[in-house]
N, C-alpha and C positions, 0 to 999 in steps of 0.2 A: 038531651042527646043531640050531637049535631048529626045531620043528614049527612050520608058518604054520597059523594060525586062519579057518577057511575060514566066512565070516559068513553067516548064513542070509538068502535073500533077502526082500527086505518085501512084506510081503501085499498082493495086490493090493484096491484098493479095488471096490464093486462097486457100484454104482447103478441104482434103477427111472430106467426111461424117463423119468420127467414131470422130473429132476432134469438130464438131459443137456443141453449145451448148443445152444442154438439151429441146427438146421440148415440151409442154404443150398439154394436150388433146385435141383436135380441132372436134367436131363431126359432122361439115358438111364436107361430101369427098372431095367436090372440092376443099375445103378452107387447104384440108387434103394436096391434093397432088399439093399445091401450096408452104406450107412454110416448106414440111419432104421433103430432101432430095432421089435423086433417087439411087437403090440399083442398082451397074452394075450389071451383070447377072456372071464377073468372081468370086464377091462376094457369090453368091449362092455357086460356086463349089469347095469357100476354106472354106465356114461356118464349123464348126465342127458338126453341129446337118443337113447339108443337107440329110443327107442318112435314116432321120426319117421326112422331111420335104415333103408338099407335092408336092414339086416342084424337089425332086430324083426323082418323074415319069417321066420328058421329055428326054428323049434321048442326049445325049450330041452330037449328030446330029443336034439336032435340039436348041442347046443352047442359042443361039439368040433370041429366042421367050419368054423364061426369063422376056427380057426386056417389055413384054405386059402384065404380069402377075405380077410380082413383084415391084409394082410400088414405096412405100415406106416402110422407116422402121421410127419405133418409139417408144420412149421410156415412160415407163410407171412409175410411182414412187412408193416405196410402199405403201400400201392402196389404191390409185388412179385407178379409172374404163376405163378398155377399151371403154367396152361399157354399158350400162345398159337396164334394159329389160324396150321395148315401144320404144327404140331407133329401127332407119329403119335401116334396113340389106342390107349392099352395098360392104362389104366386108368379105372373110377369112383371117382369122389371124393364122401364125404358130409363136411361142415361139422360139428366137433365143436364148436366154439369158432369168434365173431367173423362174418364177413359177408364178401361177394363181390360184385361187378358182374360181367356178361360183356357184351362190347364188339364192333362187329363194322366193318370197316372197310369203306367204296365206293371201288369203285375211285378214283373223283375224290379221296380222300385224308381225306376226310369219315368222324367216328367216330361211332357211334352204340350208346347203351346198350339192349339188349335184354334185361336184367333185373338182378335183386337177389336173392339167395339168401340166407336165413337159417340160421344152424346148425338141424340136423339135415336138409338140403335135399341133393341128390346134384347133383354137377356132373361134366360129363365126357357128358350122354348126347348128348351134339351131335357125335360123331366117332364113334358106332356107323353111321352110314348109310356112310362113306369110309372109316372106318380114320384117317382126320386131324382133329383139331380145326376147326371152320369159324370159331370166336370165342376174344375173350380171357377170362379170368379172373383179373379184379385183384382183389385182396384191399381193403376197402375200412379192416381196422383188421388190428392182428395177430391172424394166426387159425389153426384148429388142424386138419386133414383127415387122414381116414383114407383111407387109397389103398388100392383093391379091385382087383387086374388084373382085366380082363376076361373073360381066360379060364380063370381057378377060377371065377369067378362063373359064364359059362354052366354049365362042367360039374358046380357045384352044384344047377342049376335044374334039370339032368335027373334029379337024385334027389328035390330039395324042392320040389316044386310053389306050396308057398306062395311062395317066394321067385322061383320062375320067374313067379307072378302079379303080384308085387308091381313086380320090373322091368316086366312091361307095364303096369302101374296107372302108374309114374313117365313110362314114353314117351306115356301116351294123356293124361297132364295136362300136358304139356309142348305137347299138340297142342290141349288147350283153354286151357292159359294165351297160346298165339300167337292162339289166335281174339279171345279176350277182348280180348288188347292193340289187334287189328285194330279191334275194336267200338268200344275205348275211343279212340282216336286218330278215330276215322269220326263220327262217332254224339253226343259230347258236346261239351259247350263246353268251353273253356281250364278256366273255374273248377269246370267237374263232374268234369275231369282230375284236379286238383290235390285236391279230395273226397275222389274215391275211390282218389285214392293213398293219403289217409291213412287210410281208414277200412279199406282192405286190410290194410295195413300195421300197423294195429293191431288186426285179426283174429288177423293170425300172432304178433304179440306175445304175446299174452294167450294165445294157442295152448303158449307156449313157456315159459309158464306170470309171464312178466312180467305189469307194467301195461299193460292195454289204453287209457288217458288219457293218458300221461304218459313218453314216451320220447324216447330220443335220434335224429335223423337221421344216420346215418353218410356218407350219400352227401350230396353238394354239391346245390344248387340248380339250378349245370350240369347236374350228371349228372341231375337228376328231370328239368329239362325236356327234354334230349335223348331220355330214356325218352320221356316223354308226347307228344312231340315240337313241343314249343315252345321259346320262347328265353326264357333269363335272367331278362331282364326279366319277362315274363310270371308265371311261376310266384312271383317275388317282388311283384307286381302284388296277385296271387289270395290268397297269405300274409296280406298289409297287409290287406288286406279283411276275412278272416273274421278278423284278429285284431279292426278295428275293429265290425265285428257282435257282437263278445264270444262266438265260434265254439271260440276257440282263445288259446292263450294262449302266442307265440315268445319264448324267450329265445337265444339265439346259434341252435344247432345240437338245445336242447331243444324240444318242441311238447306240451301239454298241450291233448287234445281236452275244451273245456267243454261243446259241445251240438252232438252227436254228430249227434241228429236232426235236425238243422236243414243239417248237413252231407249228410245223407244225401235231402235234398229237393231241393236243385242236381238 
């Protein structure tokens, strides 16, 4: 009898994370951190947005503990929901990559946008009060989040006080970026709206280390006036104007701020 040749089996391939392919919204956690890849903790400390993440509160003493908080990351496509409000609240989420809108519906069926989060920005602190989500989170381009459950996060704050501050620093800006908005819808005109949307918005730019003159709008013209809470028309009204002042400079969806001050005088 001849002997059978018993073939050796092929090596399996092995891949970082960033090379995996695109994964799908999964909204049960476990099932979450079953098929999203694990984030090492040396990837937090080359992210480009960790130093607005809120996982810059740990100590690089204590680096290692990372790996109990930042359990995955996951990509989001654009249009597609992080999460949606009624969904249970099991995690924070910071923005590595790309931008968000959160959306929030009235009963009358009526939606309305209650902000814009840039990468390095946390989403998710709107279901620490219920345990539920109260708004959506749409992705406004494809973008990239690190999902933090909530409960390594507390039980880290009991050991790293910085980080237990740092969560309060994110809830108590959350309570003056609502005042603000209150102010700004009360308080100015359409055209001072539309201002200092942009001059915000290119604070945090320039913050994120971009041009603070010269960026792209991701969100629609809809979605700013719903923010500001005007219509449509309006907010493209307020555009045509400071373009014709020589304020600004629209091409589609780019905006080049020319005279910043003169913005900031509305």
């Amino acid at each position: 009898m001849i002997p059978r040749t018993i073939e050796s089996p092929a090596p399996v391939e092995t891949r970082h994370p960033a090379s995996l392919p695109q994964l799908r919204l999964v909204r049960d956690a476990t099932q979450v951190r079953q098929t999203t890849p694990l984030i090492p903790s040396s990837q937090c400390a080359n992210c480009m947005m960790h130093w607005a993440c809120i996982a810059s509160a740990v100590p690089s003493a204590q680096r290692e503990q990372l790996d109990q908080m930042v359990h995955t990351w996951r990509k989001i496509a654009k249009g597609e929901a992080l999460f949606r409000a009624g969904d249970i609240f099991h995690a924070l989420y910071s923005i590595r990559s790309g931008s968000f809108k959160t959306v929030v519906s009235h009963p009358n069926g009526a939606n309305h946008v209650t902000g814009f989060q840039l990468s390095g920005e946390t989403l998710g602190l709107d279901g620490i009060a219920a345990d539920r989500h109260t708004c959506d989170a749409i992705a406004l381009e494809d973008s990239t989040v690190c999902s933090m459950p909530f409960h390594c996060v507390e039980d880290l704050c009991q050991d790293i006080r910085p980080l237990q501050h740092r969560l309060h620093q994110l809830m108590a800006e959350e309570i003056v970026r609502e005042s603000g908005l209150m102010l700004l819808l009360a308080g100015l005109s359409a055209e001072a709206r539309v201002a200092t949307f942009l001059l915000n918005l290119s604070t945090r730019m320039q913050d994120r280390g971009y041009s603070a003159l010269s960026f792209t709008l991701r969100m629609t013209r809809e979605e700013i006036g719903s923010y500001l809470g005007m219509q449509l028309e309006t907010v493209s009204r307020a555009l045509s104007r400071f373009q014709r002042e020589g304020w600004i400079v629209v091409s589609g969806k780019n905006i080049e701020l020319t005279d910043k001050a003169a913005l900031m005088e509305l």
